[in-house]
C-alpha positions as CSV (number, residue, x, y, z in Angstrom):
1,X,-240.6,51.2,-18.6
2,X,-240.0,55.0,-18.8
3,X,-236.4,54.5,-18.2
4,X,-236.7,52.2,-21.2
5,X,-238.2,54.2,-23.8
6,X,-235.6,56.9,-22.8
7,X,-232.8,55.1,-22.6
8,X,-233.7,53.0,-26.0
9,X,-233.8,57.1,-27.6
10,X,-230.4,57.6,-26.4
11,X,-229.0,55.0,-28.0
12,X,-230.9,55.8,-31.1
13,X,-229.7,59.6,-31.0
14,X,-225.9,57.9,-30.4
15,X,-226.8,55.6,-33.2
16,X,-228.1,57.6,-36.1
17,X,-226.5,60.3,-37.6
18,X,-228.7,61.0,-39.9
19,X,-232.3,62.9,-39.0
20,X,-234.3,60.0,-41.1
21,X,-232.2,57.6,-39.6
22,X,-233.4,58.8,-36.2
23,X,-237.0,58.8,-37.2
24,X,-236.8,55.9,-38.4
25,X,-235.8,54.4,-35.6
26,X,-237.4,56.5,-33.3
27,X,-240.7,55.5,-34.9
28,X,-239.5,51.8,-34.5
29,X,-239.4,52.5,-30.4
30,X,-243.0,53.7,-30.7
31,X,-244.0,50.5,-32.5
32,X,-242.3,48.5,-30.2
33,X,-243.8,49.8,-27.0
34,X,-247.6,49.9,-28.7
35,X,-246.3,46.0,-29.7
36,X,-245.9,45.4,-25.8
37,X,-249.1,47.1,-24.8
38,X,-247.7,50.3,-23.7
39,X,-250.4,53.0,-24.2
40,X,-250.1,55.9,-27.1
41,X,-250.7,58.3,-24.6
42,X,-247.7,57.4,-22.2
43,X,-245.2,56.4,-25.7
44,X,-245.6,60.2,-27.0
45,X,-245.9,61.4,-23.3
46,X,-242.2,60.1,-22.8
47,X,-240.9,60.9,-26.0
48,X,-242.1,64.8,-25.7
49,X,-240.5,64.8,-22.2
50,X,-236.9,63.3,-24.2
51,X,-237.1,66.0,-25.9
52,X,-237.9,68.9,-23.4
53,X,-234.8,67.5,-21.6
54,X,-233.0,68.1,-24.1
55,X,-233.9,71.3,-25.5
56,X,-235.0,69.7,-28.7
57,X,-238.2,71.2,-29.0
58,X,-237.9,72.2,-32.9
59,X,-237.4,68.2,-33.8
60,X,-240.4,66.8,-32.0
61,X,-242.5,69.9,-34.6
62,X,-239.9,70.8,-37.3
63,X,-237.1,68.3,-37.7
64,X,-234.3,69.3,-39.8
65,X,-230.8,68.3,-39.6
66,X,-229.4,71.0,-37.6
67,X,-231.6,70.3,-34.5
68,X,-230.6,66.7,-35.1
69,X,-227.3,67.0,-35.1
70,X,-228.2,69.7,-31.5
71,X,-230.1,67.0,-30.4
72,X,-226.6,64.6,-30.7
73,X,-224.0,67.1,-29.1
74,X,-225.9,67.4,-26.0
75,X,-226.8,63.7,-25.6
76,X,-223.2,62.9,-26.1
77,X,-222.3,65.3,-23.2
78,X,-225.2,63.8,-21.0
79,X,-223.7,60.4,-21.6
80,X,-220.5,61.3,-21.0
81,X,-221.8,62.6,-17.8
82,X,-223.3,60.0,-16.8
83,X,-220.4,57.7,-17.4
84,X,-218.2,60.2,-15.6
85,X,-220.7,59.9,-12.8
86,X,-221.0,56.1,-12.8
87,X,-217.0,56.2,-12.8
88,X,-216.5,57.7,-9.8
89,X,-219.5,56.1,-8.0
90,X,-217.6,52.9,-9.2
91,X,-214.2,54.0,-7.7
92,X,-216.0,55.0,-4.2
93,X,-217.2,51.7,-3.9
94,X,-213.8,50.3,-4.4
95,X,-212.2,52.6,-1.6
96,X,-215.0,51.3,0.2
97,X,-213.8,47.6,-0.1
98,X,-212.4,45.6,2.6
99,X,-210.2,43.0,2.2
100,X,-210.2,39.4,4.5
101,X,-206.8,37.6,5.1
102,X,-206.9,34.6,7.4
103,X,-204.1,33.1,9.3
104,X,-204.5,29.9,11.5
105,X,-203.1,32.3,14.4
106,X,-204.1,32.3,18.1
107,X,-203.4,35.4,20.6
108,X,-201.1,37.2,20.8
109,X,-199.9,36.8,17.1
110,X,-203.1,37.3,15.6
111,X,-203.5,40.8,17.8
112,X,-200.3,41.9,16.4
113,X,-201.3,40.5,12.6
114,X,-204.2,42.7,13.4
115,X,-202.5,45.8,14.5
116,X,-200.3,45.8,11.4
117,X,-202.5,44.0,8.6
118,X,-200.2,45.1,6.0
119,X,-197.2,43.2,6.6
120,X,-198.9,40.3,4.9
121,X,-199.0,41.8,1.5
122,X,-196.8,41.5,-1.6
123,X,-194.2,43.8,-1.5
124,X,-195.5,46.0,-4.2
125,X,-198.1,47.5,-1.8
126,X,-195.5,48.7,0.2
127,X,-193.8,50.0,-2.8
128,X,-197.6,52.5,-3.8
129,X,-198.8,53.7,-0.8
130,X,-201.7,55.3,-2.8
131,X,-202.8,51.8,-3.7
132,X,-204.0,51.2,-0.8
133,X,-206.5,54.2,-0.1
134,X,-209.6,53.8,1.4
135,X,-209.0,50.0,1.6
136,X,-209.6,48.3,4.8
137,X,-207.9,45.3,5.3
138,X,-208.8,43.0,8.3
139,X,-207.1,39.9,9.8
140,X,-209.4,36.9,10.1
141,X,-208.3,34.0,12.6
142,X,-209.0,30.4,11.7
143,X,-209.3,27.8,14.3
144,X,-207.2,24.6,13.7
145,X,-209.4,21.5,14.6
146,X,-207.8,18.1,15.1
147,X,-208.5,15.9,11.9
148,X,-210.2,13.6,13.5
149,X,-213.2,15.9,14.7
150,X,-214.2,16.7,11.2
């Protein structure tokens, strides 16, 4: 619930140019959470500690434009930030990835498809060797069954 309150003031900051804009909507938030029996306490609680975080003590007291517009810059960085963050948390957990080929081989051939797994890919992965980083690619055998067993 924190996380939403917060999260639902970011977008409002992003959102709303304007400072009565903001309240406006800001004040929506609170009425929202009161709506879904979120204590008073805990709303204004949350929505002081936005603020703190973001150095915006004059618009919780004073608002005027200028601390609005304050407010915006430095929310826009922190989402940036966070998207920048989430990128490369994203592209870590694609050089994680491991891709499965199967082949109906047996022995020999299938040690060999394993030693050399690349072989079995279209030609323009040969061509990028970067396009391959931090990929693991592993060859799966599959057993052949007669037809009439199945």
């Amino acid at each position: 619930p924190s996380n939403t309150l917060r999260m639902a003031l970011v977008r409002a900051v992003l959102c709303c140019s304007q400072l009565q804009d903001f309240q406006e909507e800001q004040q929506y938030i609170e009425y929202s959470f009161l709506f879904h029996q979120f204590s008073f306490n805990f709303i204004h609680q949350h929505i002081e500690d936005f603020f703190l975080d973001f150095n915006a003590f004059d618009l919780s007291s004073y608002p005027d434009q200028a601390s609005c517009d304050e407010l915006r810059r430095q929310v826009r960085q922190w989402n940036q930030q966070k998207r920048e963050e989430k990128r490369k948390r994203l592209d870590e957990a694609q050089k994680q990835c491991i891709w499965y080929i199967h082949f109906r081989l047996k022995g020999f051939a299938l040690h060999n498809a394993k030693q050399n797994p690349t072989q079995f890919l279209p030609r323009s992965f040969h061509d990028d060797v970067n396009s391959l980083d931090g990929i693991k690619i592993e060859i799966v055998g599959i057993h052949n069954y007669p037809l009439n067993t199945i």
